[in-house]
PDB file of the backbone (N, CA, C, O) and the ligand in Angstrom, with CONECT records:
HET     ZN  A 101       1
ATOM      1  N   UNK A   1      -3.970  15.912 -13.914  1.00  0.00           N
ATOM      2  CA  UNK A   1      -2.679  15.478 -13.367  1.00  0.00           C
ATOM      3  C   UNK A   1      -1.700  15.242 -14.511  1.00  0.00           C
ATOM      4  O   UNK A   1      -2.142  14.902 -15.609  1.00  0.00           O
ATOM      5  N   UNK A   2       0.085  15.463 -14.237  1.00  0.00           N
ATOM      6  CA  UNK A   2       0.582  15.704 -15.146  1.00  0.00           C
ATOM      7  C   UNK A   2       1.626  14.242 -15.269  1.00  0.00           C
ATOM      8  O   UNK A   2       2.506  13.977 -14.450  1.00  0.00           O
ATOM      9  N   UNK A   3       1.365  13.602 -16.194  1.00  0.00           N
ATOM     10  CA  UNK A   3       2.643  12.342 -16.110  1.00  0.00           C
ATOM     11  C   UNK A   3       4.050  12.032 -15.438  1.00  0.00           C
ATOM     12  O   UNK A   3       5.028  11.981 -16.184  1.00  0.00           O
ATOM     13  N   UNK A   4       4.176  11.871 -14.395  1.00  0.00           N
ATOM     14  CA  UNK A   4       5.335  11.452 -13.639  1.00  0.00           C
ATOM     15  C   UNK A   4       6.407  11.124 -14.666  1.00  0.00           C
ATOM     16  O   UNK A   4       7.548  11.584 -14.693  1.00  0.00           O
ATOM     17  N   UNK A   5       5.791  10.151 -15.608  1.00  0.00           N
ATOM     18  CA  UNK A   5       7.043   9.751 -16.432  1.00  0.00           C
ATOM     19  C   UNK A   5       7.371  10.683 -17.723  1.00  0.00           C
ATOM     20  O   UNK A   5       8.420  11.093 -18.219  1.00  0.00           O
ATOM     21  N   UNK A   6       6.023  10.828 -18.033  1.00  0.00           N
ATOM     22  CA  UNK A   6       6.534  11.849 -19.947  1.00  0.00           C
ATOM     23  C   UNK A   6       6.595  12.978 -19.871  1.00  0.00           C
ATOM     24  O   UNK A   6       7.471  13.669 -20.392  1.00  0.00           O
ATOM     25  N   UNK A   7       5.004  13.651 -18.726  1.00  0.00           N
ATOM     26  CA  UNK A   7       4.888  15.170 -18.109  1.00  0.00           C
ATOM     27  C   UNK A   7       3.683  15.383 -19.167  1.00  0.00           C
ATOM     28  O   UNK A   7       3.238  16.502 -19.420  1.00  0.00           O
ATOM     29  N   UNK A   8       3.231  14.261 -19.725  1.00  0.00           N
ATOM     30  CA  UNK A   8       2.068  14.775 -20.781  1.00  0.00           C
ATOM     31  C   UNK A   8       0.856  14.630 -20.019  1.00  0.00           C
ATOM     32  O   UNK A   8       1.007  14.101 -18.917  1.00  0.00           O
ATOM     33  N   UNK A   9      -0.611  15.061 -20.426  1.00  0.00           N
ATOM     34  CA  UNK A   9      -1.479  15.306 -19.733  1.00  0.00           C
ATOM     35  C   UNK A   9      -2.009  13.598 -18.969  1.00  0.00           C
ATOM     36  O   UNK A   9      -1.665  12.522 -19.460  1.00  0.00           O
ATOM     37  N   UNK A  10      -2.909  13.746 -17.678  1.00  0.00           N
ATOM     38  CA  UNK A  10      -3.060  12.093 -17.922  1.00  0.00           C
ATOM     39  C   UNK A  10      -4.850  12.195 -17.517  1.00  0.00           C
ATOM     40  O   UNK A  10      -5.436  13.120 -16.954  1.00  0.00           O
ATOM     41  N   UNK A  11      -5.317  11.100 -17.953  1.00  0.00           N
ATOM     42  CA  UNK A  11      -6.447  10.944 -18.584  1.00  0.00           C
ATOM     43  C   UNK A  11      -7.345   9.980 -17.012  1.00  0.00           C
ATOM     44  O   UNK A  11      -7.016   8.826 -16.738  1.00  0.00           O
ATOM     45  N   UNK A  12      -8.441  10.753 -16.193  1.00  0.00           N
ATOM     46  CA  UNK A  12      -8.726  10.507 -15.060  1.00  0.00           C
ATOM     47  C   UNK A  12      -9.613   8.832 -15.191  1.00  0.00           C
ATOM     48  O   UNK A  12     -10.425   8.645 -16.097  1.00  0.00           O
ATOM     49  N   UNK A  13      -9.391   8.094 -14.485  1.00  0.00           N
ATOM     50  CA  UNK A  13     -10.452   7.121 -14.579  1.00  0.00           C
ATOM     51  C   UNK A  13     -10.133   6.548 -12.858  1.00  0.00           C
ATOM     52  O   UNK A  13      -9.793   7.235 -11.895  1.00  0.00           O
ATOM     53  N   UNK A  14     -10.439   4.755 -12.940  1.00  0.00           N
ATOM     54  CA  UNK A  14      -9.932   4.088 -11.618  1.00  0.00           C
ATOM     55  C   UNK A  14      -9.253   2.648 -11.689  1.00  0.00           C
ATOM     56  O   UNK A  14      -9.001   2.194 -12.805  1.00  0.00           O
ATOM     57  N   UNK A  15      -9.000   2.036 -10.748  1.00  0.00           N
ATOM     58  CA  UNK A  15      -8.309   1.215 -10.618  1.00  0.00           C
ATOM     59  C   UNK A  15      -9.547   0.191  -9.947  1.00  0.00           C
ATOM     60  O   UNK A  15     -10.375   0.713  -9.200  1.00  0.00           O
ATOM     61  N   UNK A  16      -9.613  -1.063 -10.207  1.00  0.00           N
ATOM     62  CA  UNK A  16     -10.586  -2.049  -9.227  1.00  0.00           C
ATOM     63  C   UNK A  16      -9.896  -3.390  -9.520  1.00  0.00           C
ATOM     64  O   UNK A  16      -9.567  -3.813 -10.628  1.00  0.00           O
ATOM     65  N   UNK A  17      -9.686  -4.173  -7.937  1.00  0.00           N
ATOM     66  CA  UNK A  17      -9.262  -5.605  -7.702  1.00  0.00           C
ATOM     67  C   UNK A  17     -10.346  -6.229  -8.030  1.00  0.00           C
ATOM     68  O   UNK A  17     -11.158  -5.746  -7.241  1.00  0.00           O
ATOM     69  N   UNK A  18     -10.976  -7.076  -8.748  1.00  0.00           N
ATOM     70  CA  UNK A  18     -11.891  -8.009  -8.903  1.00  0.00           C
ATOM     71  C   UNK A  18     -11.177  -9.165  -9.875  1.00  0.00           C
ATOM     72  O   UNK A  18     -10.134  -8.941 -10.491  1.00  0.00           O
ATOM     73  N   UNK A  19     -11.889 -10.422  -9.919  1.00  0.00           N
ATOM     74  CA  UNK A  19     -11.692 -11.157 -10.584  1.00  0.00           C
ATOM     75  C   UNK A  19     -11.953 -10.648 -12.449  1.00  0.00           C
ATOM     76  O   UNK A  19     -12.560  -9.692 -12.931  1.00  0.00           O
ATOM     77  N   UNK A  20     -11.391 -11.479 -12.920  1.00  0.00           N
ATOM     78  CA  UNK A  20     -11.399 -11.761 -14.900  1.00  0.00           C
ATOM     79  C   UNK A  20     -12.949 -11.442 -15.294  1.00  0.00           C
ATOM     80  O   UNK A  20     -13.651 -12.144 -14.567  1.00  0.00           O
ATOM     81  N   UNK A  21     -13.643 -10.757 -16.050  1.00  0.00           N
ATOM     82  CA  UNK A  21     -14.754 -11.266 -16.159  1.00  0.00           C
ATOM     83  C   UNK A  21     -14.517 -12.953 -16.871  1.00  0.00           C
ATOM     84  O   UNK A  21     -13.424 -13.466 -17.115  1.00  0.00           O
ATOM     85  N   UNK A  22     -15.346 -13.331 -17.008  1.00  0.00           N
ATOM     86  CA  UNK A  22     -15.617 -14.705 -17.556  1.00  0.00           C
ATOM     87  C   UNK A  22     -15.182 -16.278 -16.259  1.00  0.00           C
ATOM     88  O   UNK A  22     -15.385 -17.488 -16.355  1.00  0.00           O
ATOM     89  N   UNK A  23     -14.613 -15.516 -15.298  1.00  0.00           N
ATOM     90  CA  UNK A  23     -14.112 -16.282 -14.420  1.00  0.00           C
ATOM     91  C   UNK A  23     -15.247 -17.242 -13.708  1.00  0.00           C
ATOM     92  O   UNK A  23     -16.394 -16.833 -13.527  1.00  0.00           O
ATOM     93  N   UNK A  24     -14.868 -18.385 -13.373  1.00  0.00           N
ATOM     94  CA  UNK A  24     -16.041 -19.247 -12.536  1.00  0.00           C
ATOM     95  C   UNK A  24     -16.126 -19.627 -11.371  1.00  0.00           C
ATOM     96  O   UNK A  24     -15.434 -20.537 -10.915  1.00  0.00           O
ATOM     97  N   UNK A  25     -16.817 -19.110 -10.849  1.00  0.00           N
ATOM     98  CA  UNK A  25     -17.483 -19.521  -9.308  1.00  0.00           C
ATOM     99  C   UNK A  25     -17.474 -20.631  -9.023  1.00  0.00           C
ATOM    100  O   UNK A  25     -18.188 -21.242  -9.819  1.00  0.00           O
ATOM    101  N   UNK A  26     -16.870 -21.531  -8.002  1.00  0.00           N
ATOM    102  CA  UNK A  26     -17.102 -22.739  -7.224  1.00  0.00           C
ATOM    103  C   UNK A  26     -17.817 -22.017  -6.084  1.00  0.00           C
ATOM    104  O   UNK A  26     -18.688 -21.149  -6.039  1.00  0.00           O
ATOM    105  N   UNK A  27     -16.739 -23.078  -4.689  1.00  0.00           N
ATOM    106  CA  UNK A  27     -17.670 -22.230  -3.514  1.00  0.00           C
ATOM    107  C   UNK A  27     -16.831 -21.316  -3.143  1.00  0.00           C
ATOM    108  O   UNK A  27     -17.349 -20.425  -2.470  1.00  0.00           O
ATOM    109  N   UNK A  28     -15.452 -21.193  -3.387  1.00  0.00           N
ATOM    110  CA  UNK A  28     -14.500 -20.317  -2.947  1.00  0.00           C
ATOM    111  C   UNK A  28     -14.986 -18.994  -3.922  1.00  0.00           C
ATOM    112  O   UNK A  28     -15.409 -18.951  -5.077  1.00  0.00           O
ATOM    113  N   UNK A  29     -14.721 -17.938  -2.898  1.00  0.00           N
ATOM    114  CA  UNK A  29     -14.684 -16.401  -3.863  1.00  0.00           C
ATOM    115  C   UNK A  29     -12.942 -15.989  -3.470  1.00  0.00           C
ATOM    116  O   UNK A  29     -12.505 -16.016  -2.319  1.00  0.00           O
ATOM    117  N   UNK A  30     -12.360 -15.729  -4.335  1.00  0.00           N
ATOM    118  CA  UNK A  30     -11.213 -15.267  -4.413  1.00  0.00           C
ATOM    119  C   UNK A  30     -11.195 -13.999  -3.495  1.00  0.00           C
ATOM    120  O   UNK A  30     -12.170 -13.247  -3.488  1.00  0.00           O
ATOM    121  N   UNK A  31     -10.039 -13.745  -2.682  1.00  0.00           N
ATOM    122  CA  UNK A  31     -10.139 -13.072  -2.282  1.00  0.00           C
ATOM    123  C   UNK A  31      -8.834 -12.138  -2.609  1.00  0.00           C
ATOM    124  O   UNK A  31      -8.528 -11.757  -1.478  1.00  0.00           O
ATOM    125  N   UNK A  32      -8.152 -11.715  -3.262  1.00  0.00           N
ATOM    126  CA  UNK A  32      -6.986 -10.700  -3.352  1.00  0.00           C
ATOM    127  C   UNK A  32      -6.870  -9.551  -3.169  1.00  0.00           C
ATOM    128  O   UNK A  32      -7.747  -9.030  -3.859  1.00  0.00           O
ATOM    129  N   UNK A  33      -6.275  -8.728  -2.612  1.00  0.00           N
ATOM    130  CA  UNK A  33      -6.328  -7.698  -2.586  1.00  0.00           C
ATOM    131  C   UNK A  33      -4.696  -6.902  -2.823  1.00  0.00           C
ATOM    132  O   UNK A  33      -3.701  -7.476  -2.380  1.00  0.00           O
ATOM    133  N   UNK A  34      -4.566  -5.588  -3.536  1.00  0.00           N
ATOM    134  CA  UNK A  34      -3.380  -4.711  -4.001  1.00  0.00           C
ATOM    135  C   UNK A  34      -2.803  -4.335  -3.263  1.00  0.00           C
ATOM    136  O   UNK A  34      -3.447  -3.718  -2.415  1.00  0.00           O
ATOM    137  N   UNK A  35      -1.598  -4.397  -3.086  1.00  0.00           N
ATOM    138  CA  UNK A  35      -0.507  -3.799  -1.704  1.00  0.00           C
ATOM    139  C   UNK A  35       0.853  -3.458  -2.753  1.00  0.00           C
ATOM    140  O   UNK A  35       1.423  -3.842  -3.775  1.00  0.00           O
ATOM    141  N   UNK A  36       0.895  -2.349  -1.571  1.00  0.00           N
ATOM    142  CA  UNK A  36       2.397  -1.516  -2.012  1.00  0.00           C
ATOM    143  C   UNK A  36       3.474  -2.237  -1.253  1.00  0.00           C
ATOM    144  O   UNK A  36       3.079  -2.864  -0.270  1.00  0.00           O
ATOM    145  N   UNK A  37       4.713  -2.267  -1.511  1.00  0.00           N
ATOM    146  CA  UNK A  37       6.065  -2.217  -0.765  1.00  0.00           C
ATOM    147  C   UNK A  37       7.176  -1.336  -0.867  1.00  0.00           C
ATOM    148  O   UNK A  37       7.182  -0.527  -1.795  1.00  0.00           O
ATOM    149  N   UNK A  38       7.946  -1.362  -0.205  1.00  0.00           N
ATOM    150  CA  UNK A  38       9.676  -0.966  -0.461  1.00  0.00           C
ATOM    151  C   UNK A  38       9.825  -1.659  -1.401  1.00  0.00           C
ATOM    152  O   UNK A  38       9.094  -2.366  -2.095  1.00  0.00           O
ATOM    153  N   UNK A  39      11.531  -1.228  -1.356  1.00  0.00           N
ATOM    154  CA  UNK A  39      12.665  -1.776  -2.067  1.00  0.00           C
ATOM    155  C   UNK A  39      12.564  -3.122  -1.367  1.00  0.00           C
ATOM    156  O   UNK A  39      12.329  -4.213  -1.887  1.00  0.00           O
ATOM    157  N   UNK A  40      12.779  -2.847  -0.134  1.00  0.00           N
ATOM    158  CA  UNK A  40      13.153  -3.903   1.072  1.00  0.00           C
ATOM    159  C   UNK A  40      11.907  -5.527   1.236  1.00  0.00           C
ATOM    160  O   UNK A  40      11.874  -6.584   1.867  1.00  0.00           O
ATOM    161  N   UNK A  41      11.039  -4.759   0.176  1.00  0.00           N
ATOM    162  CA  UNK A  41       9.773  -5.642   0.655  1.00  0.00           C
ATOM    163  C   UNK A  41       9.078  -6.166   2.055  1.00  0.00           C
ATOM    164  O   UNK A  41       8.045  -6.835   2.057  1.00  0.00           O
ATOM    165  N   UNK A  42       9.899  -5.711   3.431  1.00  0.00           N
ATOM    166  CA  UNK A  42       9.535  -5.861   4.574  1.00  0.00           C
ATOM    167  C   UNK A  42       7.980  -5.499   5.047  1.00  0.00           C
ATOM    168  O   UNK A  42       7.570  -4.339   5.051  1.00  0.00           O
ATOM    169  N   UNK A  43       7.051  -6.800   5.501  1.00  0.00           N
ATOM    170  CA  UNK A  43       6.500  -6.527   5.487  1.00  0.00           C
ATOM    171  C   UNK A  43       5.809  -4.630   6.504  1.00  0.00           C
ATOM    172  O   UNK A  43       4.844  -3.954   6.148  1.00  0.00           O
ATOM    173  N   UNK A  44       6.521  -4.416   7.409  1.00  0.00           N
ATOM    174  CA  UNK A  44       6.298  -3.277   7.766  1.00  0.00           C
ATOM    175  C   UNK A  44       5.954  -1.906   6.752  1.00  0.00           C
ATOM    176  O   UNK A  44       5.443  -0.820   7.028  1.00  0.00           O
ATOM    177  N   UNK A  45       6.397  -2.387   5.649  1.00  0.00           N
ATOM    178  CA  UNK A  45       6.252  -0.857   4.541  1.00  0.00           C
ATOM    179  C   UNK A  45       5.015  -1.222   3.938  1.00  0.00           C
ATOM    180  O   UNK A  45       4.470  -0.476   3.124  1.00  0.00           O
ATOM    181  N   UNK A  46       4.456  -2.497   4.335  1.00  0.00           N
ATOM    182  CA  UNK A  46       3.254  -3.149   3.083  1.00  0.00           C
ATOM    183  C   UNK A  46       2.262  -1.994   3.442  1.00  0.00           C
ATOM    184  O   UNK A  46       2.113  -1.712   4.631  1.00  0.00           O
ATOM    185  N   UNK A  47       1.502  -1.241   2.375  1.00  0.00           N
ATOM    186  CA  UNK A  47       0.091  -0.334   2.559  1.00  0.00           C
ATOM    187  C   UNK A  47      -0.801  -1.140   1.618  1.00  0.00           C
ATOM    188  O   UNK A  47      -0.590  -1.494   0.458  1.00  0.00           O
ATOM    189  N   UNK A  48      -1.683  -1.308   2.288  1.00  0.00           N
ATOM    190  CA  UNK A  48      -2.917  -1.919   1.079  1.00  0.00           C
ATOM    191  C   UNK A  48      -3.589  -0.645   0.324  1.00  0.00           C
ATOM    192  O   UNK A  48      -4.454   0.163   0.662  1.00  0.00           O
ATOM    193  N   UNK A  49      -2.915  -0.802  -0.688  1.00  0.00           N
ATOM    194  CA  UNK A  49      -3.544  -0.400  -1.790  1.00  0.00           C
ATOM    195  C   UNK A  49      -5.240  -0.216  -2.229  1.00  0.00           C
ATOM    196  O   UNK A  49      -5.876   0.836  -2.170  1.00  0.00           O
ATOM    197  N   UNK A  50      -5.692  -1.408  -2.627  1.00  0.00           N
ATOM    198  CA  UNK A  50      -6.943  -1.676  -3.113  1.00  0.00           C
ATOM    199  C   UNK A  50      -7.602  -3.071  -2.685  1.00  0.00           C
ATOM    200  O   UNK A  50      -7.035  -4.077  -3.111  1.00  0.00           O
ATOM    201  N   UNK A  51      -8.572  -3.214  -2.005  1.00  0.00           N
ATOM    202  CA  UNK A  51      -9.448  -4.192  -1.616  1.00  0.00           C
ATOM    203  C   UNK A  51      -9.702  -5.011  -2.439  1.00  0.00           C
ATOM    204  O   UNK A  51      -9.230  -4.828  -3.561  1.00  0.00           O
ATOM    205  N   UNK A  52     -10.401  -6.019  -2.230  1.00  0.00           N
ATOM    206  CA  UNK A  52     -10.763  -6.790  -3.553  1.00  0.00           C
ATOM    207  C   UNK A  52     -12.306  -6.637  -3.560  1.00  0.00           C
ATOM    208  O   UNK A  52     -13.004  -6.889  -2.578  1.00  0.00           O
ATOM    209  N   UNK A  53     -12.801  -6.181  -4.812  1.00  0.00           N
ATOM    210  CA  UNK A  53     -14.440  -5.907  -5.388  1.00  0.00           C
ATOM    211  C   UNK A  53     -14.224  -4.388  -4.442  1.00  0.00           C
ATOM    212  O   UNK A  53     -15.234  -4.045  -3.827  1.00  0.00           O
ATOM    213  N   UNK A  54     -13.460  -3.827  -4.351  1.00  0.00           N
ATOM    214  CA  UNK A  54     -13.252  -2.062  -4.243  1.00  0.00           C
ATOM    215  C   UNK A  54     -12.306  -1.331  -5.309  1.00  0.00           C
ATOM    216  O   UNK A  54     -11.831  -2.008  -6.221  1.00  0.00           O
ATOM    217  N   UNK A  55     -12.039  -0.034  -5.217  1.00  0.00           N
ATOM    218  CA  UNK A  55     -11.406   0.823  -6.621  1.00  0.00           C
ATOM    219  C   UNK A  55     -11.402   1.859  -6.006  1.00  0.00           C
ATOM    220  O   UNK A  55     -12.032   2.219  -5.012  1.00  0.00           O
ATOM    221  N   UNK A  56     -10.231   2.629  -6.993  1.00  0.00           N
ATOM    222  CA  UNK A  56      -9.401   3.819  -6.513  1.00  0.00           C
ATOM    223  C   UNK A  56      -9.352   4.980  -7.818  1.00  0.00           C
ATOM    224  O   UNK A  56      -9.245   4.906  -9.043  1.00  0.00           O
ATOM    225  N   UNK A  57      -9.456   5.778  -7.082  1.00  0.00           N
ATOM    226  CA  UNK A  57      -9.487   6.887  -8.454  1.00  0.00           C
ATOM    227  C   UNK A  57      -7.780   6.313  -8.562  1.00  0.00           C
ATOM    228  O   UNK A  57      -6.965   5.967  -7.706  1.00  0.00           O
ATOM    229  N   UNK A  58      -7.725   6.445 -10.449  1.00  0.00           N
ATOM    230  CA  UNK A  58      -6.291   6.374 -10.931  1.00  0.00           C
ATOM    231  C   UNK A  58      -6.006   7.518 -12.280  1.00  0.00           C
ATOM    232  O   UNK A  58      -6.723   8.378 -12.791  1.00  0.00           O
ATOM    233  N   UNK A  59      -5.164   7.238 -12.441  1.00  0.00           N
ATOM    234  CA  UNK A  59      -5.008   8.575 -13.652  1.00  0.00           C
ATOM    235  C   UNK A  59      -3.970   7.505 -14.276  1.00  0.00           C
ATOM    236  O   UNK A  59      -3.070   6.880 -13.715  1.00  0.00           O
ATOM    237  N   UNK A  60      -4.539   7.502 -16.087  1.00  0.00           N
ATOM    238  CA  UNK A  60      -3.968   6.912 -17.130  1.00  0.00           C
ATOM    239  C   UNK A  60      -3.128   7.426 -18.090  1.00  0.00           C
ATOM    240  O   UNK A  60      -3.675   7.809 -19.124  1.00  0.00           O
ATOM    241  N   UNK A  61      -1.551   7.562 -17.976  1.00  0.00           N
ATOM    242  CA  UNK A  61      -1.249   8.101 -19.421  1.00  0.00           C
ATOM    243  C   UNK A  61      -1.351   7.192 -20.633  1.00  0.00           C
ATOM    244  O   UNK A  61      -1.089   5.989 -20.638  1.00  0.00           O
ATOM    245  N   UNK A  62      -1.934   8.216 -22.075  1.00  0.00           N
ATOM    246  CA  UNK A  62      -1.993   7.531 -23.002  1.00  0.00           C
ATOM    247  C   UNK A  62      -0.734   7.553 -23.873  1.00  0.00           C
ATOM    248  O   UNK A  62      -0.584   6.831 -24.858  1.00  0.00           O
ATOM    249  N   UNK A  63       0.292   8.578 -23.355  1.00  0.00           N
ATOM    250  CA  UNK A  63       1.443   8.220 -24.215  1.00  0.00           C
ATOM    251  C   UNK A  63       2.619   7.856 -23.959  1.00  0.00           C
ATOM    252  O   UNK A  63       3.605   7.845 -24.697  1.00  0.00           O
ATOM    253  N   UNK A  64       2.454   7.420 -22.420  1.00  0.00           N
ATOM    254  CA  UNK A  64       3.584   6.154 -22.116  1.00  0.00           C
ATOM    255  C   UNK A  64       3.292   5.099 -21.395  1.00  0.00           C
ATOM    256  O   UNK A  64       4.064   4.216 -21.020  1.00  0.00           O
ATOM    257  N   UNK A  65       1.537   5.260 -21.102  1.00  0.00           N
ATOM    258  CA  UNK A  65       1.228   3.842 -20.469  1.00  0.00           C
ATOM    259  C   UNK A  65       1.364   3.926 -18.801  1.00  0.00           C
ATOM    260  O   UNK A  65       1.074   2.986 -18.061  1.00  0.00           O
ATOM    261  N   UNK A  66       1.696   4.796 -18.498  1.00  0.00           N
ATOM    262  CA  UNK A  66       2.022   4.809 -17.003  1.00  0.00           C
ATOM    263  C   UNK A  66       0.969   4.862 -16.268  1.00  0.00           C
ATOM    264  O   UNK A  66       0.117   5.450 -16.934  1.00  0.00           O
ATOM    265  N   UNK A  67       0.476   4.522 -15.082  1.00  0.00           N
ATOM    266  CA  UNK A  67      -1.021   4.389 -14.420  1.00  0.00           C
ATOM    267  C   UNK A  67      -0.470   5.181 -13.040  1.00  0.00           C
ATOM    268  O   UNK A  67       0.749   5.149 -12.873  1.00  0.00           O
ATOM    269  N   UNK A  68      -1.177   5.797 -12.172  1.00  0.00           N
ATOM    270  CA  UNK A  68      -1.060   6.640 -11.003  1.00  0.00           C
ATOM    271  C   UNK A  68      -2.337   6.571 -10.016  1.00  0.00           C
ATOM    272  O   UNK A  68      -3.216   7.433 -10.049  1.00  0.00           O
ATOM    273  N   UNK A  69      -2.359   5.527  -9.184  1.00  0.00           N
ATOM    274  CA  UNK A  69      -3.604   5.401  -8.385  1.00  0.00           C
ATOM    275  C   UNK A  69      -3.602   6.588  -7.115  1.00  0.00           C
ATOM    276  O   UNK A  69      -2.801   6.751  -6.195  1.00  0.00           O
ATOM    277  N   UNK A  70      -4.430   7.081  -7.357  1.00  0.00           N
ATOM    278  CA  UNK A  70      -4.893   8.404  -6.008  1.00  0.00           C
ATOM    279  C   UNK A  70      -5.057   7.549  -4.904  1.00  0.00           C
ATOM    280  O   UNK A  70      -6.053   6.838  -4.767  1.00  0.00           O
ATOM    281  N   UNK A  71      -3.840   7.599  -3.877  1.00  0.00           N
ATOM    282  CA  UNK A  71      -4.237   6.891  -2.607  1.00  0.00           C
ATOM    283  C   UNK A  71      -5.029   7.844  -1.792  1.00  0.00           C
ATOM    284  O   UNK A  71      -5.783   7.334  -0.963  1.00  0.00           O
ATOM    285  N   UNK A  72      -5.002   8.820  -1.858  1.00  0.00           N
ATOM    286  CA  UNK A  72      -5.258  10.131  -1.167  1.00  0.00           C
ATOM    287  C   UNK A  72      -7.261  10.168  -1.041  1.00  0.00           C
ATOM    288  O   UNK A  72      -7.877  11.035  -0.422  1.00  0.00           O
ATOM    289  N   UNK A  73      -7.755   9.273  -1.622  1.00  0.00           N
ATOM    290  CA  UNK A  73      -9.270   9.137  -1.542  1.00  0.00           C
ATOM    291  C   UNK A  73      -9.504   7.897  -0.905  1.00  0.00           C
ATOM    292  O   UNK A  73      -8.722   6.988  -0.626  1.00  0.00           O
ATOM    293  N   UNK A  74     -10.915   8.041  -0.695  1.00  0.00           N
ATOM    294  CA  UNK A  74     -11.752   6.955   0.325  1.00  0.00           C
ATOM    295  C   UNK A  74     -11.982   5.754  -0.786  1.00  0.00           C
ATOM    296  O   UNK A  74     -12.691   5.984  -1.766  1.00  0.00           O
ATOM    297  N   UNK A  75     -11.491   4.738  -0.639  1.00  0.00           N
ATOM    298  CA  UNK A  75     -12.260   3.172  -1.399  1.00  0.00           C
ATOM    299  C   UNK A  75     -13.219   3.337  -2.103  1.00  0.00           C
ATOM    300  O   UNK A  75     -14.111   3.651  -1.315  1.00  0.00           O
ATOM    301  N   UNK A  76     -13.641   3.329  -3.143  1.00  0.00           N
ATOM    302  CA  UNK A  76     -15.001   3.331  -3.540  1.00  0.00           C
ATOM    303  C   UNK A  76     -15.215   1.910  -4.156  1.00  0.00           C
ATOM    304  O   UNK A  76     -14.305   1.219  -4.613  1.00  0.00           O
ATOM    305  N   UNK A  77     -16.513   1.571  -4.111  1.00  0.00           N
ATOM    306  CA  UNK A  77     -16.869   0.428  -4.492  1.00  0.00           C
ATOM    307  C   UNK A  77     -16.586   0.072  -5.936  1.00  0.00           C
ATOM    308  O   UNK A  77     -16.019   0.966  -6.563  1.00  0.00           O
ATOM    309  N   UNK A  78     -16.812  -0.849  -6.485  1.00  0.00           N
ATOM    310  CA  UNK A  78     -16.275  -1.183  -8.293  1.00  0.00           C
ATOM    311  C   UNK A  78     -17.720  -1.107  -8.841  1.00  0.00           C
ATOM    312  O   UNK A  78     -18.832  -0.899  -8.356  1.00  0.00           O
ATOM    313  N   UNK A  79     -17.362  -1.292  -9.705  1.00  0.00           N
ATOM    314  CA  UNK A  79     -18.473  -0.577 -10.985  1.00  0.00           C
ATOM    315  C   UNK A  79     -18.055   0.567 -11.424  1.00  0.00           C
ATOM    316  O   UNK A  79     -16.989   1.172 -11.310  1.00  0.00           O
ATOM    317  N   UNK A  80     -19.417   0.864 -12.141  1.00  0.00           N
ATOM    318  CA  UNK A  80     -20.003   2.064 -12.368  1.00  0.00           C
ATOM    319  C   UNK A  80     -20.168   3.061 -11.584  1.00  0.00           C
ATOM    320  O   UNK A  80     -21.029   2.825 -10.737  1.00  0.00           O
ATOM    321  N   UNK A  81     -19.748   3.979 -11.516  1.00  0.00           N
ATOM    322  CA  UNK A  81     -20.714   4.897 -10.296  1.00  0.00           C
ATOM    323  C   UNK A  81     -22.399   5.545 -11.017  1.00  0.00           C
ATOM    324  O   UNK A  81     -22.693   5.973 -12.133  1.00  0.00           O
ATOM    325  N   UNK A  82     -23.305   5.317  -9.586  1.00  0.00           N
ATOM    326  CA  UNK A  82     -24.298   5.320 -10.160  1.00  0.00           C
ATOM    327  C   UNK A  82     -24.698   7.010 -10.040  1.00  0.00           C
ATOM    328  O   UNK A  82     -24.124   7.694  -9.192  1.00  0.00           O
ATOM    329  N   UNK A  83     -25.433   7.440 -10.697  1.00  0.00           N
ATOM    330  CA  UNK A  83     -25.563   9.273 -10.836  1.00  0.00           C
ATOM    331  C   UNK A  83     -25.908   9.196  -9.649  1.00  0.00           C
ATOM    332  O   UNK A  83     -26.391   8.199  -9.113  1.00  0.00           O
ATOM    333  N   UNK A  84     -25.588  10.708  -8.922  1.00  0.00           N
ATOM    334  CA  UNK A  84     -26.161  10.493  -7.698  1.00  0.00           C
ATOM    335  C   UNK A  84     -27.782  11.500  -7.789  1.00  0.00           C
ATOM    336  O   UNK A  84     -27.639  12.605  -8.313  1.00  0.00           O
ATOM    337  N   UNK A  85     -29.185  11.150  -7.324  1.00  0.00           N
ATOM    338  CA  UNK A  85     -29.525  11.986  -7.558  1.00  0.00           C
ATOM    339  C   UNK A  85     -30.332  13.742  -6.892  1.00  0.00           C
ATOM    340  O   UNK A  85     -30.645  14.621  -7.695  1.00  0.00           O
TER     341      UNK A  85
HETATM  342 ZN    ZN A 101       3.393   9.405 -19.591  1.00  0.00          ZN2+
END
């Protein structure tokens, strides 16, 4: 995929809502999750983005920093992906 902003190549990885590592557990688990808006911010335009402890294929440029999450795929869980075999 080609950079929206520079047009230079961009570098495939993902996106995942989870907490900080190092963060501490009480009894509450955080729950947040990534949402898009308008201009308008109404909630009617809100799309959820990314779940929380789920991830999105994203594409990284390294020479202006710009990030591009593939809404166009199914949720995948966070981590690692494990080989399939
Ligand atoms: Zn760029």
């Amino acid at each position: 995929m080609k950079c929206g902003g520079c047009g230079a190549g961009m570098e495939p990885g993902r996106v995942e809502v989870h907490n900080s590592p190092g963060t501490i557990f009480f009894k509450t688990w955080s729950l947040q999750d990534l949402y898009w808006y308008d201009k308008s911010a109404k909630r009617k335009s809100r799309r959820r983005i990314v779940e929380s402890n789920q991830a999105r294929p994203a594409y990284g440029c390294k020479a202006c920093g710009l990030i591009t999450i593939d809404t166009t795929n199914e949720l995948e869980s966070r981590g690692r992906k494990r080989k399939p075999r």
